[in-house]
C-alpha positions, 0 to 999 in steps of 0.5 A: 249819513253816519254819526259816531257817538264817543267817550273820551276820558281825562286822566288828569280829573278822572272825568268822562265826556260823550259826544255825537260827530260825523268825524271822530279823529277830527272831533278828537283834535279839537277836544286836544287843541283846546277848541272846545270850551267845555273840554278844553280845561280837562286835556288831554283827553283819550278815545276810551270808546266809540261806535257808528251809528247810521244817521244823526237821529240815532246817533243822539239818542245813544249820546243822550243815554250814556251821558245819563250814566253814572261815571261807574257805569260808564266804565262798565259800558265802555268794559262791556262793549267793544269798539267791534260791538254795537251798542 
């Protein structure tokens, strides 16, 4: 099955979040309801990237990635690629 791995980005604190789901637009509205413990004192958030990955394996392996990145190299990343790239 599918996973998307995503950034969401917090203008408010200039904070990026990257994250793994099976629905993206979903997982979005729970970041922007407060739903999410993490999250929710950092909204709103934006979809600045994503990509589909095939399985949830793969998935995390990239989520696992980018969250190591520096917040400069993220914005790098997010500037390198498009969401009609693959990452």
């Amino acid at each position: 099955m599918n996973c998307f791995v995503y950034i969401l980005y917090s203008k408010s604190v200039d904070l990026f979040y990257v994250g793994a789901t099976h629905d993206v637009n979903k997982r979005l509205q729970r970041h922007n309801t407060g739903l999410e413990n993490f999250t929710k004192k950092y909204m709103p958030w934006e979809l600045v990237w994503f990509t589909k990955k095939p399985n949830k394996a793969e998935a995390f392996k990239l989520e696992k990635k980018l969250k190591n990145l520096s917040k400069s190299r993220k914005r790098e990343f997010i500037k390198k690629y498009s969401n009609d790239d693959e990452a």
